[in-house]
C-alpha positions as CSV (number, residue, x, y, z in Angstrom):
1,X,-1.1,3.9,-14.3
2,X,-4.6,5.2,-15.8
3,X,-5.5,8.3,-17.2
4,X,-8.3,10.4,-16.6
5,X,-9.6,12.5,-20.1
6,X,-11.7,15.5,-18.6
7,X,-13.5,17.8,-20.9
8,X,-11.9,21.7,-20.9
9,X,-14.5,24.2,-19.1
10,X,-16.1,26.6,-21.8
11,X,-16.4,24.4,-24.9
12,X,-19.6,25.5,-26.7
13,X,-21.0,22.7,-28.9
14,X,-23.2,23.0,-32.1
15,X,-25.0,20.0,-34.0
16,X,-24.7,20.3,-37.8
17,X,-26.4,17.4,-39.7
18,X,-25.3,14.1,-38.1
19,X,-21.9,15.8,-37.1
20,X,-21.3,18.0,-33.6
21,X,-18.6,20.9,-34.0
22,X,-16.9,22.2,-30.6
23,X,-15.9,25.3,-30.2
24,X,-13.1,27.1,-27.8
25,X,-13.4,30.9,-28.4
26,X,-10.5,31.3,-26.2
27,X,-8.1,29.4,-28.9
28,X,-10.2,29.8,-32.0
29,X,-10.1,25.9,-32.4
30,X,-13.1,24.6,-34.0
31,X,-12.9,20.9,-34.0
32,X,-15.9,18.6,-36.1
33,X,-16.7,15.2,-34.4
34,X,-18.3,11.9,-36.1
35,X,-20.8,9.6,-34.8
36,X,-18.5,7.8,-33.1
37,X,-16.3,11.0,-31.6
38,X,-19.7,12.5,-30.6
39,X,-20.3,9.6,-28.4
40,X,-16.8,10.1,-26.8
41,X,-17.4,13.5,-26.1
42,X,-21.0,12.9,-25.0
43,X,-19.7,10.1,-22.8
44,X,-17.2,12.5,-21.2
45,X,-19.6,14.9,-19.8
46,X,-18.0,12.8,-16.6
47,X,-14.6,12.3,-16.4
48,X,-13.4,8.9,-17.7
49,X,-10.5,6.6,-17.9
50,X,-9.1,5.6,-21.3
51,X,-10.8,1.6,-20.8
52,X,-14.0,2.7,-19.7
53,X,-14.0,4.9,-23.0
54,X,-13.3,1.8,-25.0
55,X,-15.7,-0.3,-23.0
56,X,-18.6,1.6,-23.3
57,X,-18.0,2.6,-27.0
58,X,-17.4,-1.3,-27.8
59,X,-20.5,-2.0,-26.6
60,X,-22.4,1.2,-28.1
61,X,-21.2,0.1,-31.9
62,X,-21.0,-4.1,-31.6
63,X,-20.6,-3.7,-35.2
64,X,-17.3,-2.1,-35.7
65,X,-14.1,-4.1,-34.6
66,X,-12.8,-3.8,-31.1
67,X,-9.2,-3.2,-32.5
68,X,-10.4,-0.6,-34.8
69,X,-12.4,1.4,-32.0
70,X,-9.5,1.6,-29.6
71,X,-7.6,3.5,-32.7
72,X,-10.2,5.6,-33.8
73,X,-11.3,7.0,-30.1
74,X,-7.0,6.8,-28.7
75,X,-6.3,8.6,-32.2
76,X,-9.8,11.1,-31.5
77,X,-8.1,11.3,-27.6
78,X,-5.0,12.4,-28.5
79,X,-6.0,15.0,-31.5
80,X,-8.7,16.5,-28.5
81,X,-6.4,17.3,-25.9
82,X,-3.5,18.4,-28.8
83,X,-6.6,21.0,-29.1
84,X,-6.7,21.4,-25.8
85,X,-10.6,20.6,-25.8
86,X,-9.7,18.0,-23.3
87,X,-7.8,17.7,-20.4
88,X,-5.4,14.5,-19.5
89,X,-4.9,13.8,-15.3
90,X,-3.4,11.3,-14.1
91,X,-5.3,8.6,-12.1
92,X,-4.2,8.8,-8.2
93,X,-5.5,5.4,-7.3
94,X,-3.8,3.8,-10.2
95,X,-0.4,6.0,-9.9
């Protein structure tokens, strides 16, 4: 069973240096993204499932180990919809 990470309506976003900040005005949440977690959230301006995620971020940083991306962006997954900056559903064809 697959899950589907879908970005929460109303985020604002604001570039600071090399880092992008989201914002939810609704929950005050103010949530600072990396390189890497700004490619995630960039990449999810479509609705993805958690492999193609990994997939596509593998491939985007060859340099950084597989193992080590699949932590960062599940860890970066999990602290975005705790935030409720993203939204999990549940894949219907995988279900």
């Amino acid at each position: 069973m697959g899950s589907i990470y879908v970005r929460t309506p109303g985020i604002l976003e604001k570039k600071l240096d090399d880092e992008l900040l989201l914002i939810d005005n609704e929950t005050d949440v103010i949530f600072n993204l990396n390189p890497l977690g700004t490619a995630v959230w960039r990449f999810l301006d479509t609705p993805r499932q958690t492999d193609e995620i990994m997939t596509v971020l593998g491939a985007a940083f060859p340099g950084v180990p597989k193992e080590k991306i699949r932590e960062d962006i599940s860890r970066l997954l999990g602290q975005l919809v705790d935030c409720k900056l993203l939204v999990v559903q549940k894949n219907a064809l995988n279900s």
